[in-house]
C-alpha positions as CSV (number, residue, x, y, z in Angstrom):
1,X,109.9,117.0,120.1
2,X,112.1,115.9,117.3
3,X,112.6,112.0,118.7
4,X,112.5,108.9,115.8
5,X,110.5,106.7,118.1
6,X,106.7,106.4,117.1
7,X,104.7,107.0,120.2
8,X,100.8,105.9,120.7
9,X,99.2,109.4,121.5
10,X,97.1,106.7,124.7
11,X,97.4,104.7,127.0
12,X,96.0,100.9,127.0
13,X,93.5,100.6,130.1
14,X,92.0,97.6,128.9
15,X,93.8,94.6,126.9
16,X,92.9,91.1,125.3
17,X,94.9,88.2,125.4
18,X,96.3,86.2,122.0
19,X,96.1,83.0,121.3
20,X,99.4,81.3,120.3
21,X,99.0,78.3,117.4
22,X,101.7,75.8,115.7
23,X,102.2,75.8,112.1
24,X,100.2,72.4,111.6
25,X,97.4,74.0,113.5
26,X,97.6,76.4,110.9
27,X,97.7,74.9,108.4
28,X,94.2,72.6,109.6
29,X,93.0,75.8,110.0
30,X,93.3,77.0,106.4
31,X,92.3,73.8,105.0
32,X,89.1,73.6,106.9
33,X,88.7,77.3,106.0
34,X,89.0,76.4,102.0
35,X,92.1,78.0,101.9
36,X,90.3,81.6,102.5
37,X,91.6,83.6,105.5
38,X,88.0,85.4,105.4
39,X,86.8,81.7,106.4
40,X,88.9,81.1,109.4
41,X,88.1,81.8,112.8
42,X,89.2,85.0,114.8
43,X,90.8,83.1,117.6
44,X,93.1,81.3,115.3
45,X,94.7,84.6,113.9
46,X,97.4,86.0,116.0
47,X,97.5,89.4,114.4
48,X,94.5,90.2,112.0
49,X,94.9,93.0,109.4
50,X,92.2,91.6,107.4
51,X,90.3,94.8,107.7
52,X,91.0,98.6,109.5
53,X,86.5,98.0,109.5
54,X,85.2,98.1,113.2
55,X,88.3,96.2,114.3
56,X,89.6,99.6,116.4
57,X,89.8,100.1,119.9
58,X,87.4,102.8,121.1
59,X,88.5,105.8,123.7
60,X,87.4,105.6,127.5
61,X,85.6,109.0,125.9
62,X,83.7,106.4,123.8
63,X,82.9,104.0,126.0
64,X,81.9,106.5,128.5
65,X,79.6,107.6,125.7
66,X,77.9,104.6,125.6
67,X,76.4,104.9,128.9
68,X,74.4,107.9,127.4
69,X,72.8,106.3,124.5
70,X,68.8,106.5,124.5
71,X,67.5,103.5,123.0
72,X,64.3,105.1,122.2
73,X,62.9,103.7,119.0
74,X,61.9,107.3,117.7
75,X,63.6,111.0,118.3
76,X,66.6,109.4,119.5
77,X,68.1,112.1,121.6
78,X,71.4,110.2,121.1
79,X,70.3,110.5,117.0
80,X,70.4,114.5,117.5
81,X,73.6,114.1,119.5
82,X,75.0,112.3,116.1
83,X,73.2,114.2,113.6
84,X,74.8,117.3,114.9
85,X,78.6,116.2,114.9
86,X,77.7,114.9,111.4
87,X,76.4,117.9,109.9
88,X,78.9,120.1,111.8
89,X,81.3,118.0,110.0
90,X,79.9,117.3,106.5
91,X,77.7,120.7,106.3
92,X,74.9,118.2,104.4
93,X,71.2,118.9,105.3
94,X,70.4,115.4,105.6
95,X,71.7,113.2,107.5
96,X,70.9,109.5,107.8
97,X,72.2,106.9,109.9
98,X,73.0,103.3,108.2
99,X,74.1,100.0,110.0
100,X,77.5,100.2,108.2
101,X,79.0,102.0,105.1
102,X,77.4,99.3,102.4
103,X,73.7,99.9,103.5
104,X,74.6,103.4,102.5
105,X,76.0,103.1,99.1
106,X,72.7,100.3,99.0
107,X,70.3,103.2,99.8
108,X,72.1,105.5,97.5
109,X,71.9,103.6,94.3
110,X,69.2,101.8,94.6
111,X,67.1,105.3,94.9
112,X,69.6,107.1,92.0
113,X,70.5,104.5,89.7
114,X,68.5,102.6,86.5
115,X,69.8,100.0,84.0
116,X,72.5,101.2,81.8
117,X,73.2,103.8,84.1
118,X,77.4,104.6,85.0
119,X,79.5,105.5,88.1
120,X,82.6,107.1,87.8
121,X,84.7,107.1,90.6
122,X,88.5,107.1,90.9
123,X,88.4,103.6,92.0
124,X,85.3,101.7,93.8
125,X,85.9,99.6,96.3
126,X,84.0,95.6,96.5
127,X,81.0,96.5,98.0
128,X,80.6,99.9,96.3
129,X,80.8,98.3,92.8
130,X,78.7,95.2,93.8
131,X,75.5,97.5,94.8
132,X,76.0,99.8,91.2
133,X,76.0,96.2,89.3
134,X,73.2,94.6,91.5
135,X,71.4,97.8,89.7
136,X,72.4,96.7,86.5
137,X,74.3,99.9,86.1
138,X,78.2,100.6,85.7
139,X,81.3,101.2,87.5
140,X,83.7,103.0,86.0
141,X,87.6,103.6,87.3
142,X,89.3,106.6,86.5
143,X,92.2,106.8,88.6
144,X,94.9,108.6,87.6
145,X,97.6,106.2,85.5
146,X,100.1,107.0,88.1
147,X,97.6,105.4,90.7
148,X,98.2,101.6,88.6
149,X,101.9,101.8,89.2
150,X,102.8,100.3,92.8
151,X,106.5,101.2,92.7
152,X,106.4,104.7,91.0
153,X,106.1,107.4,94.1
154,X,103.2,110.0,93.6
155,X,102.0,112.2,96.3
156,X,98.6,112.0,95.3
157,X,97.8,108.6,93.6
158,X,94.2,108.7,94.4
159,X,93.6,111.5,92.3
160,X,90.7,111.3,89.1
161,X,92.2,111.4,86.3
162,X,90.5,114.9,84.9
163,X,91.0,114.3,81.1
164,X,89.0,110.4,81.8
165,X,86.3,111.9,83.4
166,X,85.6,114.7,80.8
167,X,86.1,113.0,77.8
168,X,83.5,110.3,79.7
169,X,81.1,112.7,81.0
170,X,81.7,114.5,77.3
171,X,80.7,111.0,75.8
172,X,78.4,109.8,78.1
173,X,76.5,112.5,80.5
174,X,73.0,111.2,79.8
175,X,74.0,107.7,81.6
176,X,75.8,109.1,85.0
177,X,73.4,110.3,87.7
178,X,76.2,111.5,90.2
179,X,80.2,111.3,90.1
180,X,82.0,109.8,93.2
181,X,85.4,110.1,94.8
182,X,86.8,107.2,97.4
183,X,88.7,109.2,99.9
184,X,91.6,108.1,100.7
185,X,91.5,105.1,97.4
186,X,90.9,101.8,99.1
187,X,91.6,99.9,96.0
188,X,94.2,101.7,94.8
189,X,96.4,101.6,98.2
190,X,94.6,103.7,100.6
191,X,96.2,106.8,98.7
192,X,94.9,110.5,99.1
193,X,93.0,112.5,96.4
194,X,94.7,116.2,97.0
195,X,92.0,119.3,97.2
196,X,93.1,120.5,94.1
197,X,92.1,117.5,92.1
198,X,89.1,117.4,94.1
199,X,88.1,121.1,93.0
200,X,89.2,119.8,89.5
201,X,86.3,117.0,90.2
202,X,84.1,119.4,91.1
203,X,84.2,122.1,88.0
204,X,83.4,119.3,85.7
205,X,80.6,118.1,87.5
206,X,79.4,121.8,87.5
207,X,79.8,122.2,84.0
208,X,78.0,118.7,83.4
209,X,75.2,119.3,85.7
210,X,76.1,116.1,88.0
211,X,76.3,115.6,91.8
212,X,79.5,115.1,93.7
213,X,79.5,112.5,96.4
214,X,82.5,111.1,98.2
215,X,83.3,107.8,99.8
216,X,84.3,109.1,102.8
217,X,85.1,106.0,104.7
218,X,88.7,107.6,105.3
219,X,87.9,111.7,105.1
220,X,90.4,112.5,107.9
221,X,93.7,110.2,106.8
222,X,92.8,112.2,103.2
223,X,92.4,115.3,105.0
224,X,95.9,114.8,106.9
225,X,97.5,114.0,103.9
226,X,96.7,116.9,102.3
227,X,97.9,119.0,105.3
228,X,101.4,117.2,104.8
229,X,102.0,116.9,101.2
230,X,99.7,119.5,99.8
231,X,101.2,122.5,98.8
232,X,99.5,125.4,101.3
233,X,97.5,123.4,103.2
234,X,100.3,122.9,106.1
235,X,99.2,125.6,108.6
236,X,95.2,124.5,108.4
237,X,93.5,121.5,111.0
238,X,92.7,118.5,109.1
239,X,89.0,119.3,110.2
240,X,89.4,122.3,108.5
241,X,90.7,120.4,105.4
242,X,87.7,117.8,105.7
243,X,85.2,120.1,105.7
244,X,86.6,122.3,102.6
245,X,86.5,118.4,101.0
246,X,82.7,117.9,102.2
247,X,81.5,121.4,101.3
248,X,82.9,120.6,97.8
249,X,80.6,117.3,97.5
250,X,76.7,117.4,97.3
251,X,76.8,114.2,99.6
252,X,78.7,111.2,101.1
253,X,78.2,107.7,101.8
254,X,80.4,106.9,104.9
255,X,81.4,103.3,107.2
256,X,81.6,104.9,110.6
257,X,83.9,101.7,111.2
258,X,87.0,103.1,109.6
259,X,87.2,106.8,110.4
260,X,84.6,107.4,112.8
261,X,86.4,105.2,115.1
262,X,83.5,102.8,115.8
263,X,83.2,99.0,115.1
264,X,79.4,98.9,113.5
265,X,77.8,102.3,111.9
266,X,77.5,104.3,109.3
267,X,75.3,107.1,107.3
268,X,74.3,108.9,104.2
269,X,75.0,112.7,103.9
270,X,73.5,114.5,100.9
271,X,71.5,118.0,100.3
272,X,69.1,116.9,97.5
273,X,65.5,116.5,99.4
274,X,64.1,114.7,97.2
275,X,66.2,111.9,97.0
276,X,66.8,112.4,100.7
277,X,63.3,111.5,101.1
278,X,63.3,108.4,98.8
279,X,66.1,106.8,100.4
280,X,64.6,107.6,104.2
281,X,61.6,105.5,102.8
282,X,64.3,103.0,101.8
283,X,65.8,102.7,105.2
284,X,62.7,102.5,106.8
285,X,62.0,99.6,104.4
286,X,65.0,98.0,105.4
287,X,67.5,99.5,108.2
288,X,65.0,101.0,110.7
289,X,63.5,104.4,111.6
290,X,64.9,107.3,110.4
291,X,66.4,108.4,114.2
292,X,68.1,105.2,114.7
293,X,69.0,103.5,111.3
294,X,69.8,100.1,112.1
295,X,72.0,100.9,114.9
296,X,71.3,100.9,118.6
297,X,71.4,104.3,120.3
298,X,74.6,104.1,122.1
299,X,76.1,102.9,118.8
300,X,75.0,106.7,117.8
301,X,76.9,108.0,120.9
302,X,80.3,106.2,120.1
303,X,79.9,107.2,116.2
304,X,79.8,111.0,117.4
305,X,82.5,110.9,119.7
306,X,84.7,109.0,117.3
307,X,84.4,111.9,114.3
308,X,85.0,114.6,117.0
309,X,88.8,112.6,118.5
310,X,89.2,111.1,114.6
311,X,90.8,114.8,113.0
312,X,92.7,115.5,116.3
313,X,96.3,116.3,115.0
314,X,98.0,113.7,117.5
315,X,95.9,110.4,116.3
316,X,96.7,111.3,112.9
317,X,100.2,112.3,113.1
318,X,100.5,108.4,115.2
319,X,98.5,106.5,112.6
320,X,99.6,107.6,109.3
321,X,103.6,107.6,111.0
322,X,102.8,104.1,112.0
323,X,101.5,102.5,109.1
324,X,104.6,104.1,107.1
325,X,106.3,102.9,109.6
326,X,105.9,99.3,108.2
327,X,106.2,100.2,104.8
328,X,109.5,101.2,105.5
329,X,110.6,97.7,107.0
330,X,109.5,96.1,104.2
331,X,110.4,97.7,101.9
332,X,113.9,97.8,103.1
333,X,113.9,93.9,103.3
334,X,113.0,93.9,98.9
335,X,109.4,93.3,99.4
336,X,107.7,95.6,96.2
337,X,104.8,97.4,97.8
338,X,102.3,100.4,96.6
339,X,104.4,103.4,97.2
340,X,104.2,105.4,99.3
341,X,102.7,103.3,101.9
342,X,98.7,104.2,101.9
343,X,96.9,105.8,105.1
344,X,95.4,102.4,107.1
345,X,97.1,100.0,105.3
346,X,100.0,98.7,103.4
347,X,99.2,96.8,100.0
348,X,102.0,94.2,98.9
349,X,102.2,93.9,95.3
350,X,101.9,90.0,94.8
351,X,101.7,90.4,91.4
352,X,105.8,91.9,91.3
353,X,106.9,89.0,94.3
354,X,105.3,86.5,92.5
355,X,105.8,87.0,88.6
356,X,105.5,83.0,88.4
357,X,102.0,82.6,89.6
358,X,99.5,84.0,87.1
359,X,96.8,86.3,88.0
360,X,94.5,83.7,86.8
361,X,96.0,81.6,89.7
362,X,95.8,84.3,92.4
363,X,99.2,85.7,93.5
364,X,97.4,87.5,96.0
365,X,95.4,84.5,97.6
366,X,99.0,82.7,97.6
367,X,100.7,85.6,99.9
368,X,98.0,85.6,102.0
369,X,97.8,82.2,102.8
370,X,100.9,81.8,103.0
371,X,101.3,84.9,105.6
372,X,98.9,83.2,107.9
373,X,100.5,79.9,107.4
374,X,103.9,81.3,108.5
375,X,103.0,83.7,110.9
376,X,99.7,83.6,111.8
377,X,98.9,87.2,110.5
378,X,96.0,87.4,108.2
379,X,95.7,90.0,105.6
380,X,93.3,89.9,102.8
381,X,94.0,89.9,98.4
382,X,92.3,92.7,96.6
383,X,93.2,91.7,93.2
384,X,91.8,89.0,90.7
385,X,89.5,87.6,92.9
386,X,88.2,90.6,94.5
387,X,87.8,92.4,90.6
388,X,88.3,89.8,88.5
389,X,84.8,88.4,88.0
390,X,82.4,90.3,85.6
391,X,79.1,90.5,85.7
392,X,78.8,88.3,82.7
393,X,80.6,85.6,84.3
394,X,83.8,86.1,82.3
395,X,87.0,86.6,83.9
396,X,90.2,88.7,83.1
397,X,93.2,89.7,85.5
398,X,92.6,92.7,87.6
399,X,95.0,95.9,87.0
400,X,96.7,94.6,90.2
401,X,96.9,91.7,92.0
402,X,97.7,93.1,95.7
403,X,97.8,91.9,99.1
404,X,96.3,94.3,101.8
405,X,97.8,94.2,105.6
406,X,95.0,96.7,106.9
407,X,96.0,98.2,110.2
408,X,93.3,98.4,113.2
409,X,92.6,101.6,114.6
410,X,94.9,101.8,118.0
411,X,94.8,97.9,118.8
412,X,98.2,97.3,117.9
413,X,101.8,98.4,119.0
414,X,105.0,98.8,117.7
415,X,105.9,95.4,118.6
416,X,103.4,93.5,116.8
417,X,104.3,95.5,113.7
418,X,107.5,94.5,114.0
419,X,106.4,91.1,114.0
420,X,104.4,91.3,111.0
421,X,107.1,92.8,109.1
422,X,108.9,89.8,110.2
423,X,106.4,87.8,108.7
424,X,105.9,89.8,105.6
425,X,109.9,89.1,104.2
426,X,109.7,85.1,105.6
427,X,107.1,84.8,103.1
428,X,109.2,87.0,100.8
429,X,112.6,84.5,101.6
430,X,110.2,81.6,100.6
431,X,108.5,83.6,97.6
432,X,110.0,80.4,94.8
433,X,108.2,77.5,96.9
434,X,104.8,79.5,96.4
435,X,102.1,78.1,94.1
436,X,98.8,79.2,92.5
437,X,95.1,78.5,93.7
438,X,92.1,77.5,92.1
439,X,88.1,78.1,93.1
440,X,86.7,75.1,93.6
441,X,83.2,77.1,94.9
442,X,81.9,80.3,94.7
443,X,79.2,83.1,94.7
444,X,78.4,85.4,91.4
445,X,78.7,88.6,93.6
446,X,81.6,89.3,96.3
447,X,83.1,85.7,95.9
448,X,86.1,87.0,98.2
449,X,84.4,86.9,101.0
450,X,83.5,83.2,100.7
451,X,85.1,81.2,97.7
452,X,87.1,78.1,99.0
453,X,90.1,77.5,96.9
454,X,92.6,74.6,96.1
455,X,96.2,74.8,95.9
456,X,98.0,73.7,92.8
């Protein structure tokens, strides 16, 4: 049917009510919450795009699902139940379950990685990059220069930039124990890597002797995308696509809370048994038993269900239509964004709105708060202070100073999108009145999720 109108491929059984504030509540709020939205409480937000991360709404399949889990502590039959979707999926030998995506990438480097050691990756997210430098090891970006542009339109922004990563691996083979790819580019705008730069990825790791693993927090947006833009890819499913990406990888570190359509989960996918073994010793260490990971069995359940309804055609046609559709809106009103709008998320460029607040004063931290202040919508900065901080303590201005309006998995409806994008150009009518922040406290590692800031 060739109508305009976006329409949810559900229907809402179940709803949750909202709780309406005034602008001074607000703004108590954010003070007591040292001007960080991450500090605030839940109930005060009245639409929360601070994270797409286990903030979905699960299926009645889903919840049904629950009702199967076996809570045994060992041989799970709800861990075969997962295991199977997973490797029917992924096509990796072993598969093992994690609390979330970050005990993953944990697991993963702590078992791979030594001092001195490097991680390329097209770009790696907070929590990716914070358990390479807990190693003492490096994280590398090598995004394709078209991927640090917001306003220049590029069908593939999350793309490796091939020439980067040879002339590193060229330079510096002896340091890098495997090669990732973030699928779809969180900190680059949520934007796809194509197949073809993916098999690009893949020859030089062959000709280097390195493993391939993928951050597959977002495998099936990245696979859709490819179906649409990619040229002969438009007749194939998108799990058809997602499995050609997996079976190009050696393994995958995944957060079952963004595509897997669950709120807590996760796993580790890879082929090499050896380090399979040392990281199940790890999570046995740490997470839990190798047939349950951290999670309880009818977590298992959901995560299963969720990768089977996650590459159906309709959910993905709905989600990555909807979250363009409020890049459109604002972008029509003169607010610069990362174009074209990413795949669970738009990212505003604060950096661009604001060109009188310097990175070293936190454009990003300034829209967001001001957002919430204004509207009551809290999104999140992923720009000086997520990347800013080195771990020697010094301090430079990311590549991009961003503000991130992450859209939950089907929670919202067109309505409250509108809203937002109401709020996104009041903020943007009041863009000259905006000032700069300072930290006033902070952790060395991940200080975004709990730095309290000033105003200037």
């Amino acid at each position: 049917m060739n109508f305009r109108t976006i329409i949810e491929p559900f229907r809402i059984k179940s709803v949750e009510g909202v709780k309406f504030t005034r602008a001074d509540e607000r703004a108590a709020a954010l003070r007591e919450a040292g001007y960080n939205v991450f500090r605030l409480r839940a109930e005060d937000v009245l639409i929360d795009l601070l994270t797409d991360s286990g903030t979905g709404a699960m299926s009645a399949a889903q919840w049904g699902a629950l009702m199967q889990g076996d809570e045994s502590y060992a041989g799970s039959r709800s861990f075969y139940r997962f295991e199977q979707v997973v490797s029917d999926l992924t096509g990796f030998r072993h598969i093992i379950p994690t609390h979330q995506g970050r005990a993953a990438e944990r697991i993963l480097f702590h078992t791979v990685l030594k001092p001195g050691d490097l991680v390329p990756n097209n770009n790696h997210f907070d929590t990716t990059r914070a358990n390479i430098e807990v190693e003492r090891a490096e994280a590398r970006d090598c995004v394709i220069p078209e991927g640090l542009v917001p306003s220049l339109i590029h069908p593939f922004k999350g793309n490796v930039d091939l020439e980067a990563l040879q002339a590193l691996l060229e330079r510096d083979a002896d340091r890098v124990p495997l090669v990732m790819v973030t699928v779809t580019n969180n900190s680059g705008g949520g934007q796809p890597v194509s197949l073809e730069n993916l098999r690009g990825v893949r020859a030089l790791c062959d000709r280097y002797g390195k493993p391939l693993f993928l951050d597959a927090c977002r495998f099936a947006e990245n696979a859709y995308f490819i179906k649409i833009r990619e040229a002969g890819q438009g007749s194939r499913t998108p799990r058809e696509i997602a499995r050609e990406m997996f079976a190009l990888a050696d393994g995958c570190t995944m957060s079952a809370k963004k595509d897997g359509l669950a709120n807590i989960g996760g796993f580790l996918a890879l082929n090499d048994d050896a380090w399979a073994e040392q990281a199940r010793n790890l999570l046995i260490l740490t997470e839990g038993f190798p047939t349950y990971g951290g999670l309880a069995g009818y977590d298992l359940e959901a995560i299963a269900r969720g990768l089977e309804e996650v590459v159906e055609e309709p959910y993905l046609r709905y989600r990555i239509r909807s979250i363009e559709y409020l890049g459109d809106k604002v972008v029509a009103g003169g607010v610069p964004i990362i174009q074209p709008a990413g795949g669970h998320a738009i990212y505003v460029d604060a950096r661009a709105l604001l060109p009188h607040i310097p990175p070293l004063e936190y454009p990003g931290i300034a829209f967001a708060n001001a957002l919430y202040l204004e509207a009551g919508v809290r999104a999140v900065e992923i720009g000086t202070v997520m990347f800013g901080l080195h771990p020697d303590g010094t301090e430079t201005p990311a590549a991009m100073d961003l503000v991130r309006l992450a859209v939950p998995r089907r929670v919202y409806t067109q309505s409250h999108i509108d809203y937002v994008a109401e709020g996104v150009l009041e903020v943007a009518r009041l863009k000259q009145s905006l000032r700069g922040y300072r930290i006033v406290a902070s952790p060395r590692v991940l200080r975004h999720f709990t730095a309290r800031f000033e105003p200037l």
